[in-house]
C-alpha positions in Angstrom: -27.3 -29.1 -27.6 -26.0 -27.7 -24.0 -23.5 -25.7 -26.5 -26.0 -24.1 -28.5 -28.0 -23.9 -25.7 -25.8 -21.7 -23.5 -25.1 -19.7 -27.1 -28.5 -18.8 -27.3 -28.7 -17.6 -23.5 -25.9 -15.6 -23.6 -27.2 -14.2 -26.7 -30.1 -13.0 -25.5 -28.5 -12.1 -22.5 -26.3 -10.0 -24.9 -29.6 -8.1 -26.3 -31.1 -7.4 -23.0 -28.3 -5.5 -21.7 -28.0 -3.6 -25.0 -31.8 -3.1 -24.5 -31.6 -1.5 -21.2 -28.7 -0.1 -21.4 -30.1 2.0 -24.4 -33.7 2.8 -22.0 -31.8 3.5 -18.9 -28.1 4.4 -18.7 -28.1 5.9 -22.1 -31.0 8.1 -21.6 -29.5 9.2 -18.6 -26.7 10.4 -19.8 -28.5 12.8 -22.4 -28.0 16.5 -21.7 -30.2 18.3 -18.8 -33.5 19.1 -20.4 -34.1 22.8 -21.1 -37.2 24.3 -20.8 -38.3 27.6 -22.9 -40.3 28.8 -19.6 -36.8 28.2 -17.7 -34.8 31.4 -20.0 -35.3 33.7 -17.9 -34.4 32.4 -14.6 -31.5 30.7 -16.5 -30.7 34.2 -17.9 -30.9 35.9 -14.1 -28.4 33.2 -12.8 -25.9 33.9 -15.5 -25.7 37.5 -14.7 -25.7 36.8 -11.0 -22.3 34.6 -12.0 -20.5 36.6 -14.1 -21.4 40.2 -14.5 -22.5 40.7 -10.8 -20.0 41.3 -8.3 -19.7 40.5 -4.4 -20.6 44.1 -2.9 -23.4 44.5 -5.5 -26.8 42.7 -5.8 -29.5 43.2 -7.2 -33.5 43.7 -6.1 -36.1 41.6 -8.2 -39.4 39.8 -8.7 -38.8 36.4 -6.7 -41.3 34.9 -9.2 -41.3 34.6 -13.2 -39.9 36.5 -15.1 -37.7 37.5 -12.1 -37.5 40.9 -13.2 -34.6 43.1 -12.1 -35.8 46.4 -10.3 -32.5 47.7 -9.1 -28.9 47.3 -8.6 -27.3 48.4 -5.0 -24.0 48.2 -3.9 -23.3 46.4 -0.2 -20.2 45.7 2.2 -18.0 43.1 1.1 -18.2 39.4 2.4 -17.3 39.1 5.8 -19.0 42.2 7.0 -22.3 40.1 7.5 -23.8 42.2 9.9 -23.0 45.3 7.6 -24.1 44.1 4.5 -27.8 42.3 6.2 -28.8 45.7 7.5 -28.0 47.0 4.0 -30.3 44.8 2.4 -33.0 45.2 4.4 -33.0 48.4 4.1 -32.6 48.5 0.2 -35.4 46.0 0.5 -37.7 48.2 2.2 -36.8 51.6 0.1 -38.0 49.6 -3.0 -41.1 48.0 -1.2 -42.1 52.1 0.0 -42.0 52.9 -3.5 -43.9 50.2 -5.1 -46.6 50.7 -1.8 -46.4 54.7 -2.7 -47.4 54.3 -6.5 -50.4 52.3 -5.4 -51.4 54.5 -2.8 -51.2 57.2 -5.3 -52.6 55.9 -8.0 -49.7 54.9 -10.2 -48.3 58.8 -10.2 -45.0 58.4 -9.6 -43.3 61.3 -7.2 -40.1 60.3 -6.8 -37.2 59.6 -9.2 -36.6 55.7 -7.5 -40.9 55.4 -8.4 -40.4 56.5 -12.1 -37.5 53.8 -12.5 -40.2 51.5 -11.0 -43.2 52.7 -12.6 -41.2 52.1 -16.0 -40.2 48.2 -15.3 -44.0 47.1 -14.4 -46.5 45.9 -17.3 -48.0 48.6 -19.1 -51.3 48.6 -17.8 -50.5 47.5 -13.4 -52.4 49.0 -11.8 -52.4 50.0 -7.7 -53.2 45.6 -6.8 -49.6 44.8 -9.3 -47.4 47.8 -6.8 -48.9 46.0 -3.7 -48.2 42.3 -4.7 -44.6 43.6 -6.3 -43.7 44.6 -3.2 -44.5 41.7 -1.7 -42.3 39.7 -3.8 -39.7 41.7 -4.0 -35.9 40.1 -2.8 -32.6 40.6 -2.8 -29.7 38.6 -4.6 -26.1 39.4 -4.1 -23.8 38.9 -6.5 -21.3 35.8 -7.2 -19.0 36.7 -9.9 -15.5 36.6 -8.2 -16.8 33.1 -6.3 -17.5 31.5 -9.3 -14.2 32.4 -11.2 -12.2 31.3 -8.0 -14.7 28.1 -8.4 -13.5 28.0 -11.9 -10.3 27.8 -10.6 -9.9 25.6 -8.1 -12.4 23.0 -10.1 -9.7 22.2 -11.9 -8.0 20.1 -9.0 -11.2 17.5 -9.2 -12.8 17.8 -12.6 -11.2 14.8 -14.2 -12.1 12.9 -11.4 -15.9 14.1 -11.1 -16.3 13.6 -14.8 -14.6 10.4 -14.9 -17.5 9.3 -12.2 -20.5 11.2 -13.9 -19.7 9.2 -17.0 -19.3 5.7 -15.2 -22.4 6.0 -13.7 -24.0 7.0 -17.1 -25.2 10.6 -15.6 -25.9 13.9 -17.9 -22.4 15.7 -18.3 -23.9 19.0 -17.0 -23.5 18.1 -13.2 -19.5 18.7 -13.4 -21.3 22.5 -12.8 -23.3 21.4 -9.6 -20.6 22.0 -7.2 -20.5 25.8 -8.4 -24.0 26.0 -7.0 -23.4 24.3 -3.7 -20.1 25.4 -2.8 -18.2 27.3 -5.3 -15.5 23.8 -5.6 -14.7 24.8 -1.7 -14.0 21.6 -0.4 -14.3 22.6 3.1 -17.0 24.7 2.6 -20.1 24.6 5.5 -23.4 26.1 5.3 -25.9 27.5 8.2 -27.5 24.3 7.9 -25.0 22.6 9.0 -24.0 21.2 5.1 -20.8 20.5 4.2 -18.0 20.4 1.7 -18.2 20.1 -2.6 -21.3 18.8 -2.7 -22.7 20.3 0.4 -24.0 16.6 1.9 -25.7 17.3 5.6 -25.1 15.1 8.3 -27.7 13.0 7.6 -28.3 12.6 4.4 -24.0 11.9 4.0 -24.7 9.2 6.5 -26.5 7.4 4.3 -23.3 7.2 1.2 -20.1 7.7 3.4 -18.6 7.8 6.3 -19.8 10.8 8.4 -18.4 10.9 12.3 -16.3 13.1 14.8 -12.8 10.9 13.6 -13.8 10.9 10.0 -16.1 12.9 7.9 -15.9 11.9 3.9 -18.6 15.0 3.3 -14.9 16.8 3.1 -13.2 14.6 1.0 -13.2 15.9 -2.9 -12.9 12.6 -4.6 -15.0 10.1 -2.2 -17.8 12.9 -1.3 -18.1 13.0 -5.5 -18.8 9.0 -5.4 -21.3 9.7 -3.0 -23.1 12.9 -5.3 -23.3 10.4 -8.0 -24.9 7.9 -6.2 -27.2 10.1 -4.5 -28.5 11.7 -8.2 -28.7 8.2 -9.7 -31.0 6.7 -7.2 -33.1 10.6 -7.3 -33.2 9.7 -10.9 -34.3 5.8 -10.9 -37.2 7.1 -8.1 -38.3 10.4 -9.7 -38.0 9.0 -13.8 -36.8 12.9 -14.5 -33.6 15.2 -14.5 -35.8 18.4 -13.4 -37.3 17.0 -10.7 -34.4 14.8 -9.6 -31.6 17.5 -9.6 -34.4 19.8 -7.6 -34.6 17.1 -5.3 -30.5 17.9 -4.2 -31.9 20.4 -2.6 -35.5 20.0 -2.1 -35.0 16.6 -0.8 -36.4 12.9 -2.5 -39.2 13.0 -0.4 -40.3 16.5 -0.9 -40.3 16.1 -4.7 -42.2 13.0 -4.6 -45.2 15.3 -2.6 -44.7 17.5 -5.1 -45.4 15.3 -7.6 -48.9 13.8 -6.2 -49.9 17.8 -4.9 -49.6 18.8 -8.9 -50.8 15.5 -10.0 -48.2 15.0 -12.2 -44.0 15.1 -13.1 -44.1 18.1 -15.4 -41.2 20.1 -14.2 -42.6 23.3 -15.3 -45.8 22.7 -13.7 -44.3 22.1 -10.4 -42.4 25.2 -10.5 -44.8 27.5 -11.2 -47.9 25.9 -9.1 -46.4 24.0 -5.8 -47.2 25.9 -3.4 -45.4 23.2 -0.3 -44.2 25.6 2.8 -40.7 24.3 2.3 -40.5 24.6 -1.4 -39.2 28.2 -1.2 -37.6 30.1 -3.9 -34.1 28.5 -3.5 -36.0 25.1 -4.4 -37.6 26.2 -7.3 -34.2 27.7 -8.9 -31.9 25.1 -8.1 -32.1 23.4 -11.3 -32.3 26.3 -13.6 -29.1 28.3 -11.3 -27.3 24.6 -12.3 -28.2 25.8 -15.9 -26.8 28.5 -16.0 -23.8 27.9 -13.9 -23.1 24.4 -16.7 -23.7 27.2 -19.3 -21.0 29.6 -18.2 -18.4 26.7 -16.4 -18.9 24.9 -20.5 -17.7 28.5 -21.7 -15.7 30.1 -19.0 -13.4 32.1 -21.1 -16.5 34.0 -22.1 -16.9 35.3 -19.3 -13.8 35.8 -17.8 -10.8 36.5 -19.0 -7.5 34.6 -18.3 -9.2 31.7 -16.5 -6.1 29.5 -15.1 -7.6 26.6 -13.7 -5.6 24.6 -10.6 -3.5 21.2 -11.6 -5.5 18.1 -11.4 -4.7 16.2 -7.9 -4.7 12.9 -8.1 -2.5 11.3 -4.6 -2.4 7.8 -4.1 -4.0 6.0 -1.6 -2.8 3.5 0.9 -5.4 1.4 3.1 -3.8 1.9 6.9 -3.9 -2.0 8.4 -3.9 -0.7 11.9 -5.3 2.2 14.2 -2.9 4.7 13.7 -1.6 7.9 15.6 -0.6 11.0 13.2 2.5 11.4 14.9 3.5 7.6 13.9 2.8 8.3 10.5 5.2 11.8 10.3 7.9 10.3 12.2 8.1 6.7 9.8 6.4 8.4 6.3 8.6 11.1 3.9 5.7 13.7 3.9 5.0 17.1 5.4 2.1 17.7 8.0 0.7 20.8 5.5 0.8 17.7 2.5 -1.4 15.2 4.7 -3.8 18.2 5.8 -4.3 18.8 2.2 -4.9 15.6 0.9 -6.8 14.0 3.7 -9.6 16.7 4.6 -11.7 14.0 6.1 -9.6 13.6 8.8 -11.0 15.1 12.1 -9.5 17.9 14.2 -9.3 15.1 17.2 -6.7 13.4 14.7 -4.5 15.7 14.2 -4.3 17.0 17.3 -3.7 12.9 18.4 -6.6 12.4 20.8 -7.6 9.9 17.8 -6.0 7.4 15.6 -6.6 7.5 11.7 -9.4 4.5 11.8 -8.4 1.0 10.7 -9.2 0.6 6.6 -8.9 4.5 6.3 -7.5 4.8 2.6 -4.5 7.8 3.0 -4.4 10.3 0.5 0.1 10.7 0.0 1.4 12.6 -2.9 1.6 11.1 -6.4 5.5 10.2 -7.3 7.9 7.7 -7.1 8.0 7.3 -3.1 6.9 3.6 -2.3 4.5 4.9 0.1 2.9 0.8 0.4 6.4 -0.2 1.4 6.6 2.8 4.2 3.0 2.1 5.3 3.7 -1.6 6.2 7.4 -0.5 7.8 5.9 1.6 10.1 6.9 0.0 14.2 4.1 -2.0 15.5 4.7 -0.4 18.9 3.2 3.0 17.1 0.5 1.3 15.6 -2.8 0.1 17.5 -5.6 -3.0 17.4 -8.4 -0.2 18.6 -9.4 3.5 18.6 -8.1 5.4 21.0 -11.1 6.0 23.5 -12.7 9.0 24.6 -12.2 10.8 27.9 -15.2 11.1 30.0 -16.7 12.7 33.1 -19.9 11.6 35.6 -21.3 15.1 36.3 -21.5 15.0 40.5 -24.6 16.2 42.2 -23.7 20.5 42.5 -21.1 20.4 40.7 -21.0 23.4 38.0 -19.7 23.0 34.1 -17.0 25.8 34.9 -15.5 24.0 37.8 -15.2 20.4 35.6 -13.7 22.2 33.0 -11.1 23.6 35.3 -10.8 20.5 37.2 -9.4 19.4 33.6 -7.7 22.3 32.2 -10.3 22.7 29.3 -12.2 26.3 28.4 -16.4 26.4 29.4 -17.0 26.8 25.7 -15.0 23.9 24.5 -16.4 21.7 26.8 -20.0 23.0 25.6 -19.1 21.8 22.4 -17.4 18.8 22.7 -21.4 18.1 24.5 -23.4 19.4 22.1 -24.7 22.2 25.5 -26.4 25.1 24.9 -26.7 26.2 28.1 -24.2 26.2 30.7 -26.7 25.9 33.5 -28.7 23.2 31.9 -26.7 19.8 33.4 -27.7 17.1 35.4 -26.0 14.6 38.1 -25.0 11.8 36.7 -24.9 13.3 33.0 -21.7 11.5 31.2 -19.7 14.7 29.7 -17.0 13.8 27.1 -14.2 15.6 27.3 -12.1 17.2 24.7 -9.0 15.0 25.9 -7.5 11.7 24.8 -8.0 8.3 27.1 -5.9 5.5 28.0 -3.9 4.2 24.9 -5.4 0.8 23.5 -3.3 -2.3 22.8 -0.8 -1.5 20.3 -0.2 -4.1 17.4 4.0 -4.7 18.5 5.7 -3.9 21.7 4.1 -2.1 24.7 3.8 1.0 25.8 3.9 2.7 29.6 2.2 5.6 30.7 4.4 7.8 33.0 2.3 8.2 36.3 2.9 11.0 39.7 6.2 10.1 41.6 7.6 7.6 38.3 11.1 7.6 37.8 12.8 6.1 35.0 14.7 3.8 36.8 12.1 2.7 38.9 9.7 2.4 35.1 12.6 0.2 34.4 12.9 -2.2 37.2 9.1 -2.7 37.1 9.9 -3.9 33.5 12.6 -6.1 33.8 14.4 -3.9 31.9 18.6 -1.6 32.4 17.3 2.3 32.8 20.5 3.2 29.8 17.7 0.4 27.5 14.9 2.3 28.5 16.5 6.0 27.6 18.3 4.5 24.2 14.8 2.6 23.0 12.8 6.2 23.9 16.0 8.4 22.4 15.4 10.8 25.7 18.1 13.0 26.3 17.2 14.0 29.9 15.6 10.7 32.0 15.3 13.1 34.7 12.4 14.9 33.1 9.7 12.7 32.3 5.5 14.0 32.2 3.0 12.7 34.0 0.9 11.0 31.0 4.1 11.0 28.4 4.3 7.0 26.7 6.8 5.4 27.2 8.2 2.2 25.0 9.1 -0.5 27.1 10.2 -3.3 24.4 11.3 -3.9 21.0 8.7 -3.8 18.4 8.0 -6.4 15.6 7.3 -4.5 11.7 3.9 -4.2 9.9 4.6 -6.7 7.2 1.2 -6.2 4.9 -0.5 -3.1 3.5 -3.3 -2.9 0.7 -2.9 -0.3 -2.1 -5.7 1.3 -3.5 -5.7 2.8 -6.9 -4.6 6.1 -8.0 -7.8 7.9 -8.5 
């Protein structure tokens, strides 16, 4: 009986899974629905990737059925302050024209009015020129970004589909990363978003690990993990693929007042009738832009010809046991600085430039081969590797005492030291106002050996006496080829150091 019994339980068991599974998972992983209503905006997108180029845009209707009014060229990207003033004032030549047919009765006097004239319904009248022009915007175009998108997708796509399809999530959203950041992995936005999937600080807090050492938001493969996770639970709490991929951008929250203003989850409904302050045009095409850009990345050679993508990447990652400095892993590691840079985005510019350690746990991106890159991992010398983070430097701002004469006091620009504080204003300080400075502080305990900080008026041999140890040990174990010229703050090793014996691997992704 207990056989039969646990037969029957696992049975059912068995048919529950295949039961969910087949109302969850599986319906998730259907295409993106595809509204009729949605065409037109899905059409617009697709000629903004692929037949538009950067110093061209075009003016149109911001609402339905987007109509085009114009194409106008502008400066390249880069010239930012050349190419705003052009499109305002594209923007208003097209607004005077639409307010000029109305003021004169739909009689067009001007070649640029006729063009417009021709382009409204037949029958608009002098209320349709006035609210046109009102609605009119500008959209510049994208089609070299998204073939160099095309391109450097290529490096993660395996990778993005092989976690799209785990997590049981519609196909289509390999595209989404052409929307947010044209498959720039270090990619940053006004708003202070950043890399693939364009994650802001907060919101990346919540799936990764987002600080000044580490920031995963720039990491290709984990930021991806985090994208997925992110749609799934938009998906579980808004029960549709519209409304859920809107809510990327729009945010969870803002989708779910969306919902109750409009009284219900039609997609198309919310579109054309939510009127919230923040859901602004760039809300309300985010899901049919990812439309068009899955359309066109699903047929790329279409569109453009010779499309080469990049070579997948796919390192290897080791799990460092210990806190440990960059210049400890070049010096005991078989891999060039420009390879690490590559392959470990995440890392902070406090890393590399050693006024932090990698964290403990960090998972190191090396290049995929033969190297044995676990084995050189756990041989690194204990006396270069650390049981803490390296701390920061910091400064108790004195009563009178100006930001410009700190930052001399430490050999640091005004500017640097504004941002390393997060100051807008110079003159704004206070006494007693902790400032942290854009240096290193005192080395922790390292994991083998021990270290010694040279100090004013140190000599080598006098380092060396203090330790119990001969000044030609002391040279030999630092390899220094002049003792006479040691830096004030320069570590020194003062004993032999035991080996690392342990290192986790992680999987190749």
């Amino acid at each position: 009986m207990i056989t039969l019994h646990r037969h029957l339980l696992l049975a059912f068991a068995l048919a529950w899974l295949m039961l969910a599974g087949s109302i969850g998972p599986a319906l998730a992983r259907d295409a993106l629905p595809r509204p009729a209503e949605l065409e037109p905006a899905i059409d617009f997108w697709t000629r903004i990737y692929t037949e538009i180029p950067v110093d061209r845009g075009l003016i149109h209707d911001s609402s339905d059925p987007m109509t085009v009014y114009g194409e106008v060229p502008i400066a390249e990207p880069g010239e930012w302050r050349i190419r705003r003033q052009q499109v305002r004032a594209a923007l208003d030549a097209y607004r005077q024209a639409f307010t000029s047919l109305a003021e004169q009765s739909m009689r067009a006097e001007s070649a640029l009015q006729a063009r417009l004239l021709a382009r409204l319904p037949e029958h608009a009248d002098s209320d349709t020129a006035r609210a046109t022009a009102e609605r009119l915007r500008f959209q510049g175009g994208l089609r070299e970004r998204f073939r160099q998108g095309l391109e450097r997708s290529g490096r993660w796509r395996a990778h993005i589909e092989g976690i799209l399809a785990d997590s049981a999530l519609p196909p289509e959203l390999v595209a989404l990363p052409h929307v947010e950041s044209s498959f720039n992995p270090v990619a940053r936005s006004h708003a202070g978003a950043a890399g693939l999937w364009q994650f802001t600080v907060g919101t990346g807090r919540e799936y990764m690990t987002v600080n000044r050492v580490v920031d995963e938001r720039l990491d290709p493969w984990r930021s991806t993990e985090a994208a997925a996770a992110l749609l799934t639970q938009n998906y579980e709490r808004l029960q549709n693929w519209p409304i859920a991929v809107t809510a990327y951008n729009h945010g969870r929250n803002g989708m779910l007042r969306a919902i109750k203003a409009v009284g219900d989850r039609d997609y198309v409904r919310i579109r054309s009738e939510y009127t919230g302050s923040r859901f602004g045009f760039a809300s309300r095409n985010f899901y049919p832009s990812l439309l068009a850009a899955a359309d066109v990345d699903a047929d790329a050679e279409r569109y453009f010809a010779d499309i080469e993508r990049d070579a997948p990447v796919r390192p290897i990652r080791v799990e460092l046991p210990h806190f440990t400095p960059m210049k400890t892993l070049l010096a005991g590691l078989d891999v060039e600085l420009e390879a690490l840079e590559a392959l470990n985005p995440s890392l902070g510019p406090a890393v590399w430039d050693e006024r932090k350690f990698i964290p403990k746990g960090f998972r190191l991106a090396l290049p995929a081969g033969d190297e044995d890159w676990a084995g050189a991992v756990a041989a690194l010398p204990g006396s270069g590797l650390y049981q803490g983070q390296r701390p920061d430097r910091q400064h108790a701002i004195a009563q009178g005492e100006t930001l410009s004469e700190i930052a001399n006091r430490y050999g640091v620009g005004v500017e640097t030291l504004m941002a390393s504080n997060g100051i807008a204003n110079a003159n704004q300080i206070r006494a007693g106002q902790q400032l942290r400075l854009p240096s290193a502080g005192a080395m922790p305990t390292p994991v083998g050996g021990r270290h010694y900080e040279v100090r004013p008026g140190d000599t080598l041999g006098a380092i060396a006496q203090r330790h119990g140890m001969a000044t030609d040990d002391l040279k030999a174990l630092n390899a220094l080829d002049n003792p006479d010229r040691l830096q004030v703050g320069q570590e020194l090793r003062i004993d032999g150091a035991p080996r690392v014996a342990a290192v986790d691997t992680g999987e190749d992704l």
